[in-house]
Backbone as a chain_set.jsonl record, in Angstrom:
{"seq": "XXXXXXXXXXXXXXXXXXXXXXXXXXXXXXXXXXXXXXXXXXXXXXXXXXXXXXXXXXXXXXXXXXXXXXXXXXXXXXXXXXXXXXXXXXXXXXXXXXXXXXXXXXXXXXXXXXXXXXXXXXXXXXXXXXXXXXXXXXXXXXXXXXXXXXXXXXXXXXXXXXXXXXXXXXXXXX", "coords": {"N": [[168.069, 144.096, 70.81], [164.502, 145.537, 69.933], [164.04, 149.089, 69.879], [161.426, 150.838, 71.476], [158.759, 152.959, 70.975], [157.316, 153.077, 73.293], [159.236, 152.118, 74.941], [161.083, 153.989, 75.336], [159.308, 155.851, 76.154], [158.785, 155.691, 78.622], [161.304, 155.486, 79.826], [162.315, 157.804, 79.436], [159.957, 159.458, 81.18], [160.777, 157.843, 83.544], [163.451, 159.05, 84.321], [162.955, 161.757, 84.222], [161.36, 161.579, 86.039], [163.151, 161.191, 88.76], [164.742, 163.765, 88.056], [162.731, 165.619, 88.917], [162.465, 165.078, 91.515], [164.946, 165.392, 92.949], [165.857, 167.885, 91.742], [165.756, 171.592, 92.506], [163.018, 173.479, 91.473], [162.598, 172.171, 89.42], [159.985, 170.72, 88.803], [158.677, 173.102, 89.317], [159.206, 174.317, 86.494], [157.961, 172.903, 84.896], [155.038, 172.186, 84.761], [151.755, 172.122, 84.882], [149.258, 174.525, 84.191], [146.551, 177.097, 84.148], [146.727, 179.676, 83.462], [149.936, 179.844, 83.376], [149.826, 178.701, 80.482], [148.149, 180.319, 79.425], [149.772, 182.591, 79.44], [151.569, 181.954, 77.297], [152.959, 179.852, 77.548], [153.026, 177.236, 76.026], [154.271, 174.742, 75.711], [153.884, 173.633, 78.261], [151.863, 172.024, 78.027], [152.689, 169.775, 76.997], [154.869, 168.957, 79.122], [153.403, 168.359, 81.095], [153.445, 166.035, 81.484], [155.809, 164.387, 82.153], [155.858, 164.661, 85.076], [155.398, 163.866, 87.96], [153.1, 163.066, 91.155], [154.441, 161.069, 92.774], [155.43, 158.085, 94.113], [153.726, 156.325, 93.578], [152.084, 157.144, 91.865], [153.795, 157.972, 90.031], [154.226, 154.87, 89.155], [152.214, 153.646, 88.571], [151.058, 155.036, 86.087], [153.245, 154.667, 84.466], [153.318, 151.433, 84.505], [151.338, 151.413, 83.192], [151.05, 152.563, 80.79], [152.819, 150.663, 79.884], [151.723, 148.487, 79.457], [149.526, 148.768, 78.121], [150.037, 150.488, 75.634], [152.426, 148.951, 74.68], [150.588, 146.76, 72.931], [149.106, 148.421, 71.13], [151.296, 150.17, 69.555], [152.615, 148.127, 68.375], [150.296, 147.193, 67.115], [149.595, 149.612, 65.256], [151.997, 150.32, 64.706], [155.28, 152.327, 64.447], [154.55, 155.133, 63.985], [152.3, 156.254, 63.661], [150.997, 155.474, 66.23], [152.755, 157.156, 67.866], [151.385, 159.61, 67.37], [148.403, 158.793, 68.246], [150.01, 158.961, 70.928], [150.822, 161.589, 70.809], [148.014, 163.08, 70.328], [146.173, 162.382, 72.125], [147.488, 163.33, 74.21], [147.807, 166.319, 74.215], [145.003, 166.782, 74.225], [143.963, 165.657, 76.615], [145.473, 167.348, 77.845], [144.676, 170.039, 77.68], [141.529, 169.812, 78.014], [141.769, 169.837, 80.449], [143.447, 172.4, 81.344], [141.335, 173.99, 80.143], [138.71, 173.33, 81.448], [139.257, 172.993, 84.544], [139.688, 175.13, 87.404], [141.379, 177.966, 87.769], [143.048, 178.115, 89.559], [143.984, 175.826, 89.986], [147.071, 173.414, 89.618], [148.028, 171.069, 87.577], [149.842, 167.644, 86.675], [151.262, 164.945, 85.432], [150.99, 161.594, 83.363], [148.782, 160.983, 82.857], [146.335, 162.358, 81.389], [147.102, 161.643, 78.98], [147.644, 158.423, 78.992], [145.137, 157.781, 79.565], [144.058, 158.143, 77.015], [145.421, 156.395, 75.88], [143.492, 154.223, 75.959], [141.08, 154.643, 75.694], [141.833, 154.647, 73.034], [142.237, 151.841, 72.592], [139.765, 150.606, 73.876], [138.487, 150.859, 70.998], [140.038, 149.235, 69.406], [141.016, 146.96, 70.562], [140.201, 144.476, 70.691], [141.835, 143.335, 68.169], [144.136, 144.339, 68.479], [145.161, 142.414, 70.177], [143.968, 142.391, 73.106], [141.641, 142.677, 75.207], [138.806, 144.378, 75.528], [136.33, 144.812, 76.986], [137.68, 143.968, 79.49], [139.121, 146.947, 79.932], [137.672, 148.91, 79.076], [136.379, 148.316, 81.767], [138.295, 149.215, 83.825], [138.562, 151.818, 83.573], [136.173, 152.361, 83.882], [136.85, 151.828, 86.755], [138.939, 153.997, 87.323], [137.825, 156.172, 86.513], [135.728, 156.411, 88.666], [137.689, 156.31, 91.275], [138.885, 158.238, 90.895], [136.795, 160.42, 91.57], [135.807, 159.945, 93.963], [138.146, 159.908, 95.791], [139.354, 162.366, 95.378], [141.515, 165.152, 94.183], [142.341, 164.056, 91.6], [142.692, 164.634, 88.842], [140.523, 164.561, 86.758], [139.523, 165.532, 84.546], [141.694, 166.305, 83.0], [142.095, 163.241, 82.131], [139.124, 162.374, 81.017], [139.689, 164.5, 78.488], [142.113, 163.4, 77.582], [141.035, 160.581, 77.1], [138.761, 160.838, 75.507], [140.233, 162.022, 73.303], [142.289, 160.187, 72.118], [140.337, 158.231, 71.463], [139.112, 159.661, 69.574], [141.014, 160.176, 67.572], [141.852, 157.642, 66.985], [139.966, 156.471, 65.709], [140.156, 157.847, 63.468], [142.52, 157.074, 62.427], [142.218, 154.167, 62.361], [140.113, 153.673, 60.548], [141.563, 154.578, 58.1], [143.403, 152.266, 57.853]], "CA": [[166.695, 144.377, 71.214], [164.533, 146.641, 69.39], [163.614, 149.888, 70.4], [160.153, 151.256, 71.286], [158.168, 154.528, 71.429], [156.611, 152.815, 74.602], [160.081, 151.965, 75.849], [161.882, 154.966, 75.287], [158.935, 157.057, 76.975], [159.03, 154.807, 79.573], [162.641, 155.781, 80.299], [162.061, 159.557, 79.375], [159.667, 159.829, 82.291], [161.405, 157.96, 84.986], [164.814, 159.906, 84.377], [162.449, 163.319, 84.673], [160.571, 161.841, 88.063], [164.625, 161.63, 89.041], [164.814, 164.884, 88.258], [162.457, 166.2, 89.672], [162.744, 164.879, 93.26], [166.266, 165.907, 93.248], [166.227, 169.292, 91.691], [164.779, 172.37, 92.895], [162.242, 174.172, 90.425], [162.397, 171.656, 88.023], [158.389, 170.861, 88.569], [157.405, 174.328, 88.606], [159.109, 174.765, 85.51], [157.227, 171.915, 83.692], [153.696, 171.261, 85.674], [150.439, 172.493, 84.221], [148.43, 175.368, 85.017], [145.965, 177.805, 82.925], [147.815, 180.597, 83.896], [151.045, 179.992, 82.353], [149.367, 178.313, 79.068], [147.257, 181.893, 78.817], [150.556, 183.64, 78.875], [151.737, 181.746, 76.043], [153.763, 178.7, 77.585], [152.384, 176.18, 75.409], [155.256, 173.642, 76.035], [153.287, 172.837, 79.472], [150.689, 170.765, 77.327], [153.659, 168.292, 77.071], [155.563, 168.693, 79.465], [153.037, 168.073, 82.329], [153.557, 164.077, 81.446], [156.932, 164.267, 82.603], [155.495, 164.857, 86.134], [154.292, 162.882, 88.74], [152.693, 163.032, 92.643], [154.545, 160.781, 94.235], [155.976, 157.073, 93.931], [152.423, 155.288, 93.374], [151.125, 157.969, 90.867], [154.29, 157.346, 88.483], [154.683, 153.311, 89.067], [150.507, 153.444, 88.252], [151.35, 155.132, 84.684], [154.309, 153.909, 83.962], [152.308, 150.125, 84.316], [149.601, 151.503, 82.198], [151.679, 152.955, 79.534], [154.124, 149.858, 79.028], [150.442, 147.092, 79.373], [148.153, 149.703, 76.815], [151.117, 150.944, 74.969], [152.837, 148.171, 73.755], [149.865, 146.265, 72.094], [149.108, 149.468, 70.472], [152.728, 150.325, 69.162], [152.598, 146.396, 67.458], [149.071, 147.28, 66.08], [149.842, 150.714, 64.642], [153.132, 151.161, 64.206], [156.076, 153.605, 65.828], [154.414, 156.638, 63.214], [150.396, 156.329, 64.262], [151.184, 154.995, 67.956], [153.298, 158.362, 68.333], [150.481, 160.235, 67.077], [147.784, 158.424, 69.333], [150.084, 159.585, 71.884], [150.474, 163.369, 70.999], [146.711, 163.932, 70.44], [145.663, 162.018, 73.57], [148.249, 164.429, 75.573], [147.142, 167.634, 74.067], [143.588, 167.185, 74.377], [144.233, 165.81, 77.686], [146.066, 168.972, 78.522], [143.89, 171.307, 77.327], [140.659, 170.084, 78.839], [142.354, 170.259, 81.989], [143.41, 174.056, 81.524], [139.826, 174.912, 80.657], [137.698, 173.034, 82.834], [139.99, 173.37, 85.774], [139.792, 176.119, 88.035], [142.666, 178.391, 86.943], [144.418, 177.832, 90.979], [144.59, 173.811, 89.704], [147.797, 173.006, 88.622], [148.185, 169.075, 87.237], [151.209, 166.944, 86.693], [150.801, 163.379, 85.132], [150.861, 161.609, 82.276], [147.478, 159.775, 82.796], [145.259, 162.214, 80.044], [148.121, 160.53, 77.307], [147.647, 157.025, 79.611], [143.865, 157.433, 79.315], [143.885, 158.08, 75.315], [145.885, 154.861, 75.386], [142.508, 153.718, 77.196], [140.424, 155.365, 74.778], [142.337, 153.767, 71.589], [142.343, 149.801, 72.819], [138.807, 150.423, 73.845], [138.291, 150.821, 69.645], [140.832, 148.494, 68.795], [141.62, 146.476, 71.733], [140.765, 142.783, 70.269], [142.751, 143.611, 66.849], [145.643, 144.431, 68.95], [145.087, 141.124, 71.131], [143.467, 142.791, 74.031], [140.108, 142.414, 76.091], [138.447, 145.464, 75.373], [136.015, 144.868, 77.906], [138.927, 145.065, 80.379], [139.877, 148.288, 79.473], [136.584, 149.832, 80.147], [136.25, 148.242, 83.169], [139.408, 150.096, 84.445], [139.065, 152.965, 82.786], [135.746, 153.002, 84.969], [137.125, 152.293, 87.897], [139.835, 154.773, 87.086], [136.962, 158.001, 87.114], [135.113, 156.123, 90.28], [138.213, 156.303, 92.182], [139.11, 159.717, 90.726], [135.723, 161.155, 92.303], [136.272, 159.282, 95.593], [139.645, 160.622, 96.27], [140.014, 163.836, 95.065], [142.807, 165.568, 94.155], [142.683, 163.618, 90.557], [142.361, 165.946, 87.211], [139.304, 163.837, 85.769], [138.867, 166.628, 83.224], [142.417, 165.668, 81.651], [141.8, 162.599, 81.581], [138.49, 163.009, 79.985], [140.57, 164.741, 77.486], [142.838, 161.89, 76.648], [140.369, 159.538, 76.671], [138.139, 161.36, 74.044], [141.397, 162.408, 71.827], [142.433, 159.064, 72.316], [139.433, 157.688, 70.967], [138.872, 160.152, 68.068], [142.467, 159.952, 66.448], [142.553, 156.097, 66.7], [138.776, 155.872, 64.632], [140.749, 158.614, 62.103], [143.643, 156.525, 62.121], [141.644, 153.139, 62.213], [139.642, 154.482, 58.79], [142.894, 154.689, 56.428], [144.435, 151.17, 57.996]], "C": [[166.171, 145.594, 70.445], [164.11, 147.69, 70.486], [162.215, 150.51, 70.148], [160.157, 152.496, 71.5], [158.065, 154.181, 72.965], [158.037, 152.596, 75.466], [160.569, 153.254, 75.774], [161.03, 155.747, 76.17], [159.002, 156.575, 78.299], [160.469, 155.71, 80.188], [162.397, 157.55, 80.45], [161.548, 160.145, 80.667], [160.026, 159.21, 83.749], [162.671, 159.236, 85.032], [163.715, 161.235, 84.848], [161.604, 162.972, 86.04], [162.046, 162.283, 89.054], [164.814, 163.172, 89.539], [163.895, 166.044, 88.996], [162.112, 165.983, 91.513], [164.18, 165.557, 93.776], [166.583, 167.151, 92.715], [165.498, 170.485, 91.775], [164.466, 173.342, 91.504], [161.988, 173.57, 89.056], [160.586, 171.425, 87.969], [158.355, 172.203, 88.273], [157.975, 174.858, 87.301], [158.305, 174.078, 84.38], [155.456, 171.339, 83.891], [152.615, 172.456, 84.753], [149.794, 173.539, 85.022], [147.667, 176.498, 83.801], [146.473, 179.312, 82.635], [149.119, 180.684, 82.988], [150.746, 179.815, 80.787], [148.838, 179.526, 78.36], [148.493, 182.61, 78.62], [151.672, 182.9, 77.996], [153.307, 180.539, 76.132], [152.879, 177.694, 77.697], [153.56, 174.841, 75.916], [154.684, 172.776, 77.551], [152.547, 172.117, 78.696], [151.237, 169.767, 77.32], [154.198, 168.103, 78.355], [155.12, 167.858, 80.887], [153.309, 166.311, 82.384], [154.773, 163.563, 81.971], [156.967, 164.144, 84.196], [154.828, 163.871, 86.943], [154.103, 163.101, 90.059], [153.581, 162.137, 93.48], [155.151, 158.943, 93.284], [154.753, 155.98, 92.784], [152.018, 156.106, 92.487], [152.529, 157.462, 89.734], [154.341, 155.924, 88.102], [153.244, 153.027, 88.17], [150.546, 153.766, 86.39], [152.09, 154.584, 84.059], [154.243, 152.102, 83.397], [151.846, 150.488, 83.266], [150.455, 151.338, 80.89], [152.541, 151.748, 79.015], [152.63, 148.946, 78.524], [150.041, 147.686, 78.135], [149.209, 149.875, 75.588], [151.613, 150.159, 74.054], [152.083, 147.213, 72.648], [149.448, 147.105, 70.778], [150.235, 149.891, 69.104], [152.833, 149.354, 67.78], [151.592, 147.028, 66.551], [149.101, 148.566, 64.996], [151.07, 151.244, 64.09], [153.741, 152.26, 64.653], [154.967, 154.973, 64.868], [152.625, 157.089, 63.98], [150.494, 156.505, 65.669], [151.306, 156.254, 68.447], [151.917, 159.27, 67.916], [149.191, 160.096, 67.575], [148.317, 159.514, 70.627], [149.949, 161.009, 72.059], [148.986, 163.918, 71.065], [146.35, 163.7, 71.522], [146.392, 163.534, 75.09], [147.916, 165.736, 75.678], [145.97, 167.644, 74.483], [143.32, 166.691, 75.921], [144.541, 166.958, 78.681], [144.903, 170.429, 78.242], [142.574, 171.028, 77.762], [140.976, 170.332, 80.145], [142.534, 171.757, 81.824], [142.052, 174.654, 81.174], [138.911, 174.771, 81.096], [138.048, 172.839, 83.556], [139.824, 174.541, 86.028], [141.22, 176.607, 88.028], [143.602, 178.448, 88.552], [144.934, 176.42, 90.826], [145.841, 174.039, 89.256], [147.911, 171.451, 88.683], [149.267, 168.854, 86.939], [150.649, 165.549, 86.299], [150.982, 163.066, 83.715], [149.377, 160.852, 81.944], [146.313, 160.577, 81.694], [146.226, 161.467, 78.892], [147.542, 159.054, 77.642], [145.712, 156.789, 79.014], [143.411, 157.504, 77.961], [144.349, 156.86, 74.899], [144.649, 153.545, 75.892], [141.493, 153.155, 75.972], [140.649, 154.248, 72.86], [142.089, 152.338, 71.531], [140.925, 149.662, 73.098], [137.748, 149.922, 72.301], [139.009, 149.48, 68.994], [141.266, 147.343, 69.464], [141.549, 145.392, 70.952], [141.065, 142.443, 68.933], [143.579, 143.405, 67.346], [145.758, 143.534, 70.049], [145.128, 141.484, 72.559], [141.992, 142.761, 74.28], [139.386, 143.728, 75.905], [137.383, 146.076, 76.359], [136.55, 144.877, 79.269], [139.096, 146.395, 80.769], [138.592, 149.095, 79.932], [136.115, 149.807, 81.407], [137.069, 149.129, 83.913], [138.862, 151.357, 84.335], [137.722, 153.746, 83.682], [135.936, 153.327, 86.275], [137.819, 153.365, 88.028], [138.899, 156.396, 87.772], [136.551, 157.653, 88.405], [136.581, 157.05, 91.161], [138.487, 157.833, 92.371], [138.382, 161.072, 91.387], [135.8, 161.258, 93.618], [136.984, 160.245, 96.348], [139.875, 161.89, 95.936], [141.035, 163.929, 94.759], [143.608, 164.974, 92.642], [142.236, 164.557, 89.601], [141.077, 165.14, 86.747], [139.024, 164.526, 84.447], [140.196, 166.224, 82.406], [142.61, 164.525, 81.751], [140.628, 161.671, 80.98], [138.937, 163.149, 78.644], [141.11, 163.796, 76.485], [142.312, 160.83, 76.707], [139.811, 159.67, 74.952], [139.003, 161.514, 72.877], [141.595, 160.903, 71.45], [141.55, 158.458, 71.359], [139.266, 158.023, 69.18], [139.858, 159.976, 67.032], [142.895, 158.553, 66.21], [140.689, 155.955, 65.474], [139.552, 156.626, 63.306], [141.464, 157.431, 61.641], [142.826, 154.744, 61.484], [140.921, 152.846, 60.762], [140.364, 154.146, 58.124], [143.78, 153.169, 56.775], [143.492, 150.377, 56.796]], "O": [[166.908, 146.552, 70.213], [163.874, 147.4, 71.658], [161.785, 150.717, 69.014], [161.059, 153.165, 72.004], [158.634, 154.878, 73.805], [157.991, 152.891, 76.661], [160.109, 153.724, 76.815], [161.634, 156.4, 77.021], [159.388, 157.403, 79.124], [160.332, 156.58, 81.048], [162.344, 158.245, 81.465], [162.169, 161.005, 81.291], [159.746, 159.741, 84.823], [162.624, 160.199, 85.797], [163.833, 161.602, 86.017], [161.259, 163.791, 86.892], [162.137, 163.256, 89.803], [164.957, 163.673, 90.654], [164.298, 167.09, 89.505], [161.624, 166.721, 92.369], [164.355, 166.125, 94.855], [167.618, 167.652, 93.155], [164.486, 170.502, 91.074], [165.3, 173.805, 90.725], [161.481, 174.033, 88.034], [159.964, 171.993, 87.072], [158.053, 172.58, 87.141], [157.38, 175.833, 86.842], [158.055, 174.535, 83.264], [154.877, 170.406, 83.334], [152.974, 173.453, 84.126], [149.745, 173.527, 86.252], [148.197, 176.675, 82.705], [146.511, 179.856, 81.532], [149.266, 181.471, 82.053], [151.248, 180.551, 79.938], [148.956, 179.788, 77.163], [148.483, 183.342, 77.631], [152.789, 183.411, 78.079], [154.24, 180.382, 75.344], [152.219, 177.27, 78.646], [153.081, 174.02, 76.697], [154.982, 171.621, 77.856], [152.933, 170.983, 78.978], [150.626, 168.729, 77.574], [154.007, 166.976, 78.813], [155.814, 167.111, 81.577], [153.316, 165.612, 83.397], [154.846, 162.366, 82.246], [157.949, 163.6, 84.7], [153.86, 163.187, 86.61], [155.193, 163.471, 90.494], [153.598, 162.278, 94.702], [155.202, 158.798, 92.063], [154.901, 155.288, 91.777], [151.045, 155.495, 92.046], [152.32, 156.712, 88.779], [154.478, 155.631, 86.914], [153.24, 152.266, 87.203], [150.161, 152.942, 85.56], [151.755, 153.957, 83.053], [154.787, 151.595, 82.416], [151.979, 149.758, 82.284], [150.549, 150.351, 80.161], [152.961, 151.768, 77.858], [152.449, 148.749, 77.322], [150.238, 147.062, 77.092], [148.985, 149.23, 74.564], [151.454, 150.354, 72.849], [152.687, 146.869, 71.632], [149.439, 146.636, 69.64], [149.923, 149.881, 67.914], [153.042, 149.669, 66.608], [151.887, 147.37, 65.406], [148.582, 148.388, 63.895], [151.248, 152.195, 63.328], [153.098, 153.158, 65.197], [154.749, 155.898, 65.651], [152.161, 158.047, 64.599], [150.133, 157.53, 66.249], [150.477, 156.722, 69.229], [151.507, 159.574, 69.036], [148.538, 161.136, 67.494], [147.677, 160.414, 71.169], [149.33, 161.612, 72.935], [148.693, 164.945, 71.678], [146.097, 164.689, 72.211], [146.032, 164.157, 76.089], [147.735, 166.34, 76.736], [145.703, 168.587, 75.228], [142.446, 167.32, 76.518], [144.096, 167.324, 79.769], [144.663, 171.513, 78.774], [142.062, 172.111, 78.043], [140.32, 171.101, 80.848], [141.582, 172.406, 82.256], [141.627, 175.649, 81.761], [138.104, 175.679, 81.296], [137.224, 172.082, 84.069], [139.764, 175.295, 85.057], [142.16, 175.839, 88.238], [144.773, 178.826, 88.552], [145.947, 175.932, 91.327], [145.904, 174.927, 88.406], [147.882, 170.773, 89.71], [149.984, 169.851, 86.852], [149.643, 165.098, 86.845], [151.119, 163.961, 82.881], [149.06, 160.286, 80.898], [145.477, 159.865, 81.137], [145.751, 160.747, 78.014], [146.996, 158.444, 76.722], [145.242, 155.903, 78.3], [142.355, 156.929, 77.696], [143.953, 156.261, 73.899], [144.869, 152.353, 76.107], [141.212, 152.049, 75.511], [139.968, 153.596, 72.069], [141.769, 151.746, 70.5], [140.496, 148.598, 72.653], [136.798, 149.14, 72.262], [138.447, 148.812, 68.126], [142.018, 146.638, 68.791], [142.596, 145.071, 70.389], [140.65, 141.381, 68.471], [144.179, 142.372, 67.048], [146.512, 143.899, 70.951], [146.045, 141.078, 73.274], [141.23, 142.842, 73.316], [139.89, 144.297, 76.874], [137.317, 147.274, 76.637], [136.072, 145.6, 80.143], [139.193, 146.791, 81.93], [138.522, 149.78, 80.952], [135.621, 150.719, 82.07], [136.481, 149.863, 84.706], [138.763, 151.947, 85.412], [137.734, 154.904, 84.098], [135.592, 154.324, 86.909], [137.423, 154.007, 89.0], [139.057, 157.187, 88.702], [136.878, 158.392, 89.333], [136.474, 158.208, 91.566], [138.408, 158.511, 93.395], [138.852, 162.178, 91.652], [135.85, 162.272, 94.314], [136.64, 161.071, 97.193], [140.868, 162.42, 96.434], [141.784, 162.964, 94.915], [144.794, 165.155, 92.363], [141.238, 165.239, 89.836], [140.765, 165.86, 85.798], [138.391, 164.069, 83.496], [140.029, 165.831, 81.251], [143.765, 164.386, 81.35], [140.853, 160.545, 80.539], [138.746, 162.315, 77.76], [140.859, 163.486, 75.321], [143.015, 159.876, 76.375], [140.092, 159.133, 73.881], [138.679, 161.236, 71.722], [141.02, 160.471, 70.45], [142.096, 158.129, 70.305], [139.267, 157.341, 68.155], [139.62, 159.689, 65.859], [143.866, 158.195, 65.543], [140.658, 155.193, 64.508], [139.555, 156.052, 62.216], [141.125, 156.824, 60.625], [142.956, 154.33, 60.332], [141.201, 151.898, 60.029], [140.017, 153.279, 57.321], [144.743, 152.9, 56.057], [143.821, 149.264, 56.387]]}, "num_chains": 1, "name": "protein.A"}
């Protein structure tokens, strides 16, 4: 069988939900906040993806990321795909630390999930996807986000927009 980006992260972030249900301080050493990022732990921009709320918040990404992910992966290739994902996560992460109120802290991987949103929206029926789908979700996604509270909307915002912009770069030179 081969091996994917999309599978491997796949695996990466269950093993770290694992870990962090079962070991103490492992979230607060890896969860998001503007606070730590200002005093110069950058490594939260990644690491917050490793994180999740709760059973239904990682099963919800973990879905997204294998459905969005793998069409992607096919269409771009492990070198681009991976590079979709890092910008989506950063710029994810980083609107969250500065249009969050600096007591927020976030956990998730959904601004990366929503750049994978962002990208198939551009590319979606290349990479043999509905593209009109994808925005449908992607609205319900903020609706619900408003609704309910307690969702980051600002990073994923983020990784929508990165998402978007690094797949038209990338889309350009194919």
């Amino acid at each position: 069988m081969r091996r994917t980006i999309t599978g491997s992260l796949l695996l990466i972030i269950a093993v770290s939900y694992l870990l962090q249900i079962t070991t103490v301080g492992y979230e607060d050493r890896f969860l998001l906040n503007r606070f730590y990022v200002e005093n110069g732990e950058y490594y939260r921009l990644f690491t917050v993806a490793l994180l999740h709320g709760g059973l239904w918040h990682l099963a919800f990404n973990l879905i997204a990321l294998y459905a969005l992910g793998t069409p992607l992966e096919n269409y771009f290739g492990k070198g681009r795909y991976l590079l979709i994902l890092f910008v989506s996560l950063i710029c994810g992460s980083t609107l969250s630390v500065l249009l969050n109120p600096a007591y927020v802290y976030s956990i998730g991987a959904s601004g990366m999930i929503f750049g994978l949103f962002g990208a198939l929206a551009l590319v979606g029926e290349k990479a043999g996807v509905e593209w009109r789908s994808i925005l449908i979700i992607v609205g319900l996604n903020f609706a619900i986000g408003f609704l309910l509270g307690g969702v980051d909307w600002r990073g994923h915002l983020g990784g929508l927009i990165g998402g978007a912009l690094i797949t038209l770069t990338l889309n350009r030179s194919k």
